[in-house]
Structures are given as structure tokens and as C-alpha cells.
C-alpha positions as CSV (number, residue, x, y, z in Angstrom):
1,X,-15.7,-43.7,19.5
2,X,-15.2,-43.5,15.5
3,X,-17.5,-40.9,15.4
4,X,-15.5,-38.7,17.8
5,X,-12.5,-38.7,16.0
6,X,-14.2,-37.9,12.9
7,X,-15.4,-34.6,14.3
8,X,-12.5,-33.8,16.1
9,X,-10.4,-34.0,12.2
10,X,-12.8,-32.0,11.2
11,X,-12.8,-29.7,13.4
12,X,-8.7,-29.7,13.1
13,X,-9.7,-28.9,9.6
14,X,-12.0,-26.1,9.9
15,X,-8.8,-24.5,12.4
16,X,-6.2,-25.6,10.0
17,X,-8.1,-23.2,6.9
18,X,-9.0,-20.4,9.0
19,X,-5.7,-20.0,10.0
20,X,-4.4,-20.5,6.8
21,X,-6.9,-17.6,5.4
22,X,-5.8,-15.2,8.2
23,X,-2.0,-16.2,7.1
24,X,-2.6,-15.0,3.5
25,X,-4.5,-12.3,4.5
26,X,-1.6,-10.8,6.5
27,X,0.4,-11.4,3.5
28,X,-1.8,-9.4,1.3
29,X,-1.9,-6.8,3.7
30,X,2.2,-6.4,4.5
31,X,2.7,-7.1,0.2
32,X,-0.2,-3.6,0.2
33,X,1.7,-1.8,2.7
34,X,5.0,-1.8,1.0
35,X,3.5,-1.3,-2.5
36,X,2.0,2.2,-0.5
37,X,5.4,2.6,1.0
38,X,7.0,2.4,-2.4
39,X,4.5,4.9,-3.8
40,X,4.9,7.5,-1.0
41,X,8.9,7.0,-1.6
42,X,8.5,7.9,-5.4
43,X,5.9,10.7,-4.7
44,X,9.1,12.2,-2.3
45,X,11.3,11.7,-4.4
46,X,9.0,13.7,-7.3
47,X,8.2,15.9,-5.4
48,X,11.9,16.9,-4.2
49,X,13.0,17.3,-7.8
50,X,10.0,19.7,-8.3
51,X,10.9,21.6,-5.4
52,X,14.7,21.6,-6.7
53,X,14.1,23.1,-10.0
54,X,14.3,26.9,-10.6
55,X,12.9,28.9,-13.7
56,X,12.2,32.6,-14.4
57,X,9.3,31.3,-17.4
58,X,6.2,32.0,-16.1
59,X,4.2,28.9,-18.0
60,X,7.3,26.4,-16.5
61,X,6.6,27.4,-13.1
62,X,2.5,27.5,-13.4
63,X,3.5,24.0,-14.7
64,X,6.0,23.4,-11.7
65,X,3.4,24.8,-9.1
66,X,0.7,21.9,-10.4
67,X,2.2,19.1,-10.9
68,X,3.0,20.0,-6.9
69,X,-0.2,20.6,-6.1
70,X,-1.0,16.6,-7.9
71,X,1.7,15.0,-5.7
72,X,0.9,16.7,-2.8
73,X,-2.6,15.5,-3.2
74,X,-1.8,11.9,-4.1
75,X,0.4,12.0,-1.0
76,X,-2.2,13.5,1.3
77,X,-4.7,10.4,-0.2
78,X,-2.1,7.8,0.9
79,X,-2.5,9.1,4.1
């Protein structure tokens, strides 16, 4: 009867640490998704202020029109 009790602990053990694993893995997961929400809110907000700024200079807006392009693309990679 000993020996059934053993295996049932150890069983209880082997549950207890797989759902402990899938409990930190969630963790990591929601900690990544607001660490690529955060990013997306920052590439917005860049990319607003780009949109926002007006210049007749040709090089400025050459300048303007990549660094768009860039945050559009990291955006777009995001997903």
C-alpha cells in the first residue's frame, strides 16, 4: 500500500511542474505581447510625427519619406 502512495506523490509531482511550466510560459508570452504592443504604440506614434511634419527642402523630405518607409516596415514585421 506504501508503494501506491509513493507513485501517486509522484505523479502529483510530475502535474504540479507541468503546470507550473505552462503557468510561466503564459507569463512569458502575455510579458512578449505587451513589450510588441508597446513597440507598435511607439512605431504610431513615430510615425504620426513623421506624417505631421511639412518641409519644402528636398533632402528633408527624401529623409522624411525613408525613415517612413523604415517604420512602416518594422510595423508590417510586427504583424
Amino acid at each position: 500500500m506504501a508503494k501506491g502512495w509513493e507513485s501517486k506523490s509522484v505523479e502529483d509531482q510530475v502535474a504540479d511542474r507541468a503546470e507550473e511550466a505552462t503557468r510561466v510560459a503564459s507569463k512569458g508570452a502575455a510579458k512578449l505581447d505587451g513589450q510588441v504592443q508597446r513597440e507598435r504604440q511607439s512605431l504610431a506614434l513615430q510615425r504620426e510625427r513623421i506624417l505631421d511634419e511639412r518641409t519644402s527642402n528636398p533632402h528633408r523630405r527624401a529623409a522624411l519619406v525613408a525613415a517612413l518607409a523604415e517604420i512602416d516596415g518594422r510595423i508590417e514585421r510586427l504583424g
